[in-house]
C-alpha positions in Angstrom: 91.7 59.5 90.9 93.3 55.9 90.4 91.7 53.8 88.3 90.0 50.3 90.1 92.3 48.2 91.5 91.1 44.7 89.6 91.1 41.7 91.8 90.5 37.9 89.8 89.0 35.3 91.9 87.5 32.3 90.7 84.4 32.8 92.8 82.8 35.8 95.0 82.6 35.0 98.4 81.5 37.7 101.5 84.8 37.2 103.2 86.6 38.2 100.1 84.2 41.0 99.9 84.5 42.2 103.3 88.5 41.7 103.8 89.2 43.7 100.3 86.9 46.7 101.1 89.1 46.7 104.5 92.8 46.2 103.1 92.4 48.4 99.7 89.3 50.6 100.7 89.8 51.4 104.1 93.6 51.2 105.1 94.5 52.7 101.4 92.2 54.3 100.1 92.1 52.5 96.9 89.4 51.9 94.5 89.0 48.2 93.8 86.8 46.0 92.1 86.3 42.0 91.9 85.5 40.4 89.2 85.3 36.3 88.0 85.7 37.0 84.0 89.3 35.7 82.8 88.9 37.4 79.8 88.1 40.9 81.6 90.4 40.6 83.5 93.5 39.4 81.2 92.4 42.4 78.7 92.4 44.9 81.4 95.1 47.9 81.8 94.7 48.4 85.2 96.7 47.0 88.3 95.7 43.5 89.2 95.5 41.1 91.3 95.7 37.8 90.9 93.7 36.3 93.6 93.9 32.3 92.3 96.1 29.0 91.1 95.6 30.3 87.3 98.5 32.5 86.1 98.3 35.6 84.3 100.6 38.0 82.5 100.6 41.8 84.0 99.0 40.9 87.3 100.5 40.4 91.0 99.9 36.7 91.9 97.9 35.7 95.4 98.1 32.2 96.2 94.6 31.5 98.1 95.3 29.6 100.9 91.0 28.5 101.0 89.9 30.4 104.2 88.0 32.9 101.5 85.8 30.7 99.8 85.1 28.7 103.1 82.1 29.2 105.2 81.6 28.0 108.7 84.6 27.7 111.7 87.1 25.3 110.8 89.9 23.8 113.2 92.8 25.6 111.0 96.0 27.1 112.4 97.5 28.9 109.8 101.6 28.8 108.5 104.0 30.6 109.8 107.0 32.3 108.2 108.8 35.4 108.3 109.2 37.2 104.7 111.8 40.3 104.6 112.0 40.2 108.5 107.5 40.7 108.7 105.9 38.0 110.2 103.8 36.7 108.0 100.8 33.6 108.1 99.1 31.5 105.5 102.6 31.3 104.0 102.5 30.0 100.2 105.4 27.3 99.3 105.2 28.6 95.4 107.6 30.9 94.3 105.9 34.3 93.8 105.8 38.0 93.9 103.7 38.1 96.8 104.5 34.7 99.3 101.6 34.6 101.3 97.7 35.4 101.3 97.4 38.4 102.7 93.1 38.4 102.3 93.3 35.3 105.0 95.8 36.4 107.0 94.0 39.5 107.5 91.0 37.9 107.6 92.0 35.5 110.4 93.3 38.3 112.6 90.6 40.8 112.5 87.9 38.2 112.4 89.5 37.1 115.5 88.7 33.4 114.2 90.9 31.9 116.3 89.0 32.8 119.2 85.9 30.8 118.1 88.2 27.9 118.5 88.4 25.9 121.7 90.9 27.1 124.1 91.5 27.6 127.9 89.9 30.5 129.2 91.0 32.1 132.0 89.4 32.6 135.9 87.2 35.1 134.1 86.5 32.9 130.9 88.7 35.1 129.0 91.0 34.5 125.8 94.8 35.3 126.7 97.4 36.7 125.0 99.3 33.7 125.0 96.6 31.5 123.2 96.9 33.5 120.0 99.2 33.0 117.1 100.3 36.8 117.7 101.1 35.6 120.8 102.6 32.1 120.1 105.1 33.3 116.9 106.4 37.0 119.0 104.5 39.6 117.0 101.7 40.5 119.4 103.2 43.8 119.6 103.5 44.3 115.9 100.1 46.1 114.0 100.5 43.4 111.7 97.4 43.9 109.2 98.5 47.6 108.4 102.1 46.1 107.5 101.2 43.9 105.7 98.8 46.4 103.4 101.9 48.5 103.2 103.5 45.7 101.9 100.9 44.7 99.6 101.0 48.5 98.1 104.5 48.2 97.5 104.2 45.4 95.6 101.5 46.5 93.5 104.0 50.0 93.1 107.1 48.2 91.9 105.0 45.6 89.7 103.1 48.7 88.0 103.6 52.5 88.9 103.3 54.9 91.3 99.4 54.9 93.4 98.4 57.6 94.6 96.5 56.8 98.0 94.8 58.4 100.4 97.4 59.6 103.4 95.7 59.1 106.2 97.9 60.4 109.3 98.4 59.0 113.3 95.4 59.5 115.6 95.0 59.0 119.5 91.9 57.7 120.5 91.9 57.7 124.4 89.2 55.8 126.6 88.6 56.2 130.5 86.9 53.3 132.9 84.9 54.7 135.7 85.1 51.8 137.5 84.4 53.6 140.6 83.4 56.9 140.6 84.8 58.2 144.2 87.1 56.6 146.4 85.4 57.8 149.6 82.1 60.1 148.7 78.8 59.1 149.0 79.6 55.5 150.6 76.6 54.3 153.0 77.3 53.7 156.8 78.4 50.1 156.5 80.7 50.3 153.4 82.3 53.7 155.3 83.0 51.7 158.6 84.1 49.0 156.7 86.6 50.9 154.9 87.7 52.9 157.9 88.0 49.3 159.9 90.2 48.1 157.4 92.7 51.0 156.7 92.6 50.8 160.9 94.2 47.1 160.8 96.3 47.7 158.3 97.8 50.7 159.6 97.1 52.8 156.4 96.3 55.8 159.0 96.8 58.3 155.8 94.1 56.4 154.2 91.5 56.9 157.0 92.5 60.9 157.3 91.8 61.5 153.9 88.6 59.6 154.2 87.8 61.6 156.6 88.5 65.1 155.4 86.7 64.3 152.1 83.4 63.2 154.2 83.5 66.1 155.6 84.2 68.7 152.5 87.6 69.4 153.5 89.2 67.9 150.7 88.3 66.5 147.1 88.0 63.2 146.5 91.3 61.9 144.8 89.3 59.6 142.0 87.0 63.1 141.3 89.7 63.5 138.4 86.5 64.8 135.9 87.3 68.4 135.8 91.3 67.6 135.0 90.6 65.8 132.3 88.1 67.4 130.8 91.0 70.5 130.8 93.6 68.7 129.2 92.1 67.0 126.4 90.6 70.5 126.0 94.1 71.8 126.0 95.5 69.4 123.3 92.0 69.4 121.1 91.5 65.8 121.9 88.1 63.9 122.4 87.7 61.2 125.2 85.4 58.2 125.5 84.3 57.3 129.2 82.5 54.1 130.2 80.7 54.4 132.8 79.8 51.2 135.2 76.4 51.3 136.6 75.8 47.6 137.5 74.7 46.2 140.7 77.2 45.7 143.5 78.7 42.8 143.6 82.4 41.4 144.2 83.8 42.5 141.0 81.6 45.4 140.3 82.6 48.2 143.5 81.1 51.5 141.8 78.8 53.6 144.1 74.9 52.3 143.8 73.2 53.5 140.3 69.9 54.9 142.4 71.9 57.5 144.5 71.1 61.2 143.2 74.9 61.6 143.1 75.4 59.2 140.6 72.7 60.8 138.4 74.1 63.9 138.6 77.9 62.6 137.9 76.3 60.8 134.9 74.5 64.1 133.7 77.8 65.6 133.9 80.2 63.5 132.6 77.2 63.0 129.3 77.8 66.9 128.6 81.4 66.7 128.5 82.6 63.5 127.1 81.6 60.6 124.8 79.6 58.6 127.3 79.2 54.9 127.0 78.6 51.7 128.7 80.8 49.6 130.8 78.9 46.3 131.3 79.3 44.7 134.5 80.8 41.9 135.6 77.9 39.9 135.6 76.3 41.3 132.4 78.7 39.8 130.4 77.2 36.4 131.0 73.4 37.4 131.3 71.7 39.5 128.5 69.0 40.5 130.2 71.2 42.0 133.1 72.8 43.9 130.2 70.2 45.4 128.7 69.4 46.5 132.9 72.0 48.3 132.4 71.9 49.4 129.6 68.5 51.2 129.8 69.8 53.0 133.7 72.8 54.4 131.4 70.7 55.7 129.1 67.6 57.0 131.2 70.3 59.0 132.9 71.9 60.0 130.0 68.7 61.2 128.8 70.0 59.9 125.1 70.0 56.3 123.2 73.8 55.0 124.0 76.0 54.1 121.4 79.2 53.1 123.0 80.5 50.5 125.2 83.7 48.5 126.7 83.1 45.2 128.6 84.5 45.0 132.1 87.2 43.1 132.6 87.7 43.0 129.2 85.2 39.5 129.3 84.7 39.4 125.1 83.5 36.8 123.7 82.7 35.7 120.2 80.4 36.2 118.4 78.0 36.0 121.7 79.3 39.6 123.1 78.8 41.7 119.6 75.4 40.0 118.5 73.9 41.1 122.8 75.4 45.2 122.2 74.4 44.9 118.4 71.0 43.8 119.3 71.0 47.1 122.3 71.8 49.6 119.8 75.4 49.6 120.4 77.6 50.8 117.4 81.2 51.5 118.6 83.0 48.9 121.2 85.9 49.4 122.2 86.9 46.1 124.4 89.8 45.1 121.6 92.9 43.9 123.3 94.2 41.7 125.7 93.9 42.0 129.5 97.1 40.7 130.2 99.7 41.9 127.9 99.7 45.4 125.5 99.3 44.7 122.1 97.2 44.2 118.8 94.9 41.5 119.6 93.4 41.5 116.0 96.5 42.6 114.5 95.7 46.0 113.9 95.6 49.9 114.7 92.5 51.2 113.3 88.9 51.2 113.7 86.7 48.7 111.7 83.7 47.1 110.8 83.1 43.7 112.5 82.2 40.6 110.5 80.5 37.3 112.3 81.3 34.4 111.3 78.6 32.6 112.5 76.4 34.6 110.3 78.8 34.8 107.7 78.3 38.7 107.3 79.2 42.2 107.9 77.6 44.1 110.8 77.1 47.5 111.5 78.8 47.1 115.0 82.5 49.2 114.6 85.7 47.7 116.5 87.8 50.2 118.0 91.1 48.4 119.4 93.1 49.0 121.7 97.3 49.1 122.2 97.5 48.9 126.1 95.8 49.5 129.0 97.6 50.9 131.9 97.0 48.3 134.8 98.0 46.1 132.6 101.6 47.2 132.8 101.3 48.7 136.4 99.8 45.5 137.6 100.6 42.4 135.4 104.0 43.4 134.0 105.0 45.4 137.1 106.5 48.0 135.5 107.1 52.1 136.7 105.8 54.9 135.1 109.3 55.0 133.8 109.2 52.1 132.2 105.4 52.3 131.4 106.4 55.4 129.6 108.8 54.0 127.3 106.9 50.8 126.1 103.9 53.5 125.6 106.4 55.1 123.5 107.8 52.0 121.3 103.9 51.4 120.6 103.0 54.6 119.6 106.0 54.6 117.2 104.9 51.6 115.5 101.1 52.7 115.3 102.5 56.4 113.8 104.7 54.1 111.1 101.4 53.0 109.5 99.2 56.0 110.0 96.9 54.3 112.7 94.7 54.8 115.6 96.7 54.8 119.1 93.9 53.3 121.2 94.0 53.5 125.1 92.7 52.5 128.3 93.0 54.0 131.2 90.6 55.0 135.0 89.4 57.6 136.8 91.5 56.8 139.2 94.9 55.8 137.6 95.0 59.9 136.8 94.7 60.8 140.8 98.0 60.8 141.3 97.3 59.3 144.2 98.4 56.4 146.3 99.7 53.4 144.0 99.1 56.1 141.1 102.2 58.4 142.2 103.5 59.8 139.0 101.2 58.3 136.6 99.4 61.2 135.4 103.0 62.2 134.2 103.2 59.3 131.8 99.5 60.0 131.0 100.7 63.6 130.3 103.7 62.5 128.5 101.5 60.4 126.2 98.7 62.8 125.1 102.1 65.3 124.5 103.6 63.2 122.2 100.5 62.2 120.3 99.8 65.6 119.8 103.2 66.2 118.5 102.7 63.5 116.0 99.3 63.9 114.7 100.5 67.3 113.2 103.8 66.5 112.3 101.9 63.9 110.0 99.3 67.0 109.6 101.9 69.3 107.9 103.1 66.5 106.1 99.4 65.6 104.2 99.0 70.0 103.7 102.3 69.8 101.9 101.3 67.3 99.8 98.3 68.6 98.7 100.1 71.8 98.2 102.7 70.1 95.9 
């Protein structure tokens, strides 16, 4: 086992705390340790970091750039550069080993400080792609906290010796929305002649047939895609989380209504066979009392405490939306990424442990990002499935370069096949194949390491 990585800094701070056990701990498996004694610290043989203005012999030098020892939300917006091609922020103007600070640049990202800054929020109050310094400087697309550890253990490997960390290898972490359960079952009177009024004037008379034939048992439902995927995740060995919407109807919220026995069954169902979790609606996103509503139908049909949820519409804001599911019971969300372009919205491919800044600690709620979701290139970027497919496949290749979690959204009904879904499962199919492949190449790889 390595010895401590020793890390100098003129004064402890929970941000320092919290960002190292991330970067060394987490993403490299590194022991670490922090310390405020010069004289330990100068006298040490292990690897070290410099982590302040002072200079020391036998150490790696880490300009702070201040966000570290800060408390409170400050109007910053960190440098910009680009060192050896990587985009890099909180740039340091002194000549050094290591030319930025990679603790508040980190920091900054995952934190998602930025977003308790003022901005313009979209129609649905939400923080776009384009607001962000990802955005704004063209490395959105780029896992940029996981580089920049990479770099930061090279660094420390050509200053002192080989480390030995821990390898971890690419994962897939696939999510489903059931926005709305069935496209024509179990719709009351009104909503059915409504629908069947509307495909009527808009001449979508295959629309009406099929409506017809599935009210009257004659054909599945095309969004009743349950059964398919529980079959091939079973097939490739791959868990699924599925958020489930259960909030009141209303114009942004179209599931079927939460009382009908059909939905309790459906929700019985799905609880047995997947990871079940909460999909907030619309409405709960601004209203904590409609949210815990819902949460409490989820569960009661559930018949178990919920741990999991995604916000609809992707409406996340901070720190109000993390404090209202922390407060629920809520462990795991997985609302992480933009809703209008693919992407690392904190800058990174893995699963970790939120910190609020307004409270200036760690929680126990865990973040699981995002890359994409699939309307979101369908819809926003108009693209195929071809050409879905091969930006799915330039992401995945940059999250499997730094051993990360490929996170992903999809629907129910994006995996019908069906309608404006024509050949979509493929590229869903496609994905999960190539994820598969990778997770044990990099499997093989980590045995014959521990063989060697």
């Amino acid at each position: 086992m390595n010895e401590p990585v020793i890390i100098y800094t003129e004064k402890f701070s929970t941000r320092l705390s919290y960002i190292s056990e991330l970067l060394l701990g987490t993403l490299l498996g590194l022991p670490y340790q922090l310390t405020t004694d010069k004289n330990y610290f100068k006298n040490s043989p292990a690897l070290k970091i410099n982590y302040s203005n002072n200079d020391f012999e036998n150490s790696l030098k880490i300009v702070p750039a201040g966000l570290m020892h800060e408390t409170g939300i400050k109007n910053i917006k960190p440098s910009f550069a680009k060192w050896n091609n990587n985009p890099v922020l909180f740039h340091s103007d002194e000549n050094g080993e290591f030319p930025f600070d990679i603790f508040s640049a980190s920091f900054f990202m995952v934190s998602r400080y930025e977003e308790y800054l003022p901005f313009k929020a979209d129609e649905h109050g939400r923080f776009g792609s384009d607001q962000s310094v990802a955005g704004k400087n063209n490395f959105l697309e780029e896992p940029v906290v996981q580089q920049w550890t990479q770099l930061l253990l090279k660094s420390l490997q050509d200053k002192f010796r080989n480390i030995n960390t821990r390898r971890q290898r690419f994962t897939m972490e696939v999510t489903i929305d059931v926005d709305v359960a069935f496209a024509y079952l179990y719709r009351n009177v009104s909503r059915f002649a409504l629908a069947s009024a509307r495909d009527l004037t808009t001449f979508r008379f295959g629309n009406l047939l099929d409506r017809l034939l599935v009210s009257i048992g004659t054909k599945q439902d095309p969004f009743d895609t349950y059964a398919y995927i529980e079959q091939i995740h079973r097939n490739y060995d791959l868990p699924v989380n599925l958020f489930f919407l259960i909030g009141d109807y209303g114009h942004y919220d179209r599931n079927l209504p939460f009382s009908h026995t059909s939905v309790h069954e459906l929700i019985s169902y799905l609880n047995q066979k997947f990871f079940l979790g909460v999909h907030p609606s619309y409405r709960a996103a601004d209203n904590f009392e409609i949210l815990k509503e819902e949460y409490k139908r989820l569960t009661n049909y559930a018949g178990v405490p919920i741990t999991r949820s995604r916000q609809h519409f992707l409406r996340l804001t901070f720190p109000k939306t993390y404090q209202w599911l922390s407060k629920l019971g809520i462990t795991d969300d997985f609302s992480m990424g933009y809703h209008d372009k693919p992407g690392f919205r904190a800058g990174i491919a893995a699963p970790y442990v939120f910190y609020d800044l307004i409270t200036e600690t760690k929680t126990n709620l865990t973040v699981h990002p995002f890359v994409y979701m699939e309307r979101t290139l369908k819809d926003r970027l108009k693209m195929n499935p071809d050409e879905a497919l091969m930006k799915i496949v330039d992401l995945m290749k940059k999250v499997n370069a730094v051993n990360g979690t490929f996170g992903t959204i999809w629907h129910n009904d994006s995996l019908s096949d069906y309608g404006e879904w024509k050949r979509w499962r493929y590229v869903y199919e496609v994905m999960l194949s190539m994820g598969y492949t990778m997770n044990r190449k990099k499997e093989i790889v980590k045995k014959s390491f521990q063989l060697n």
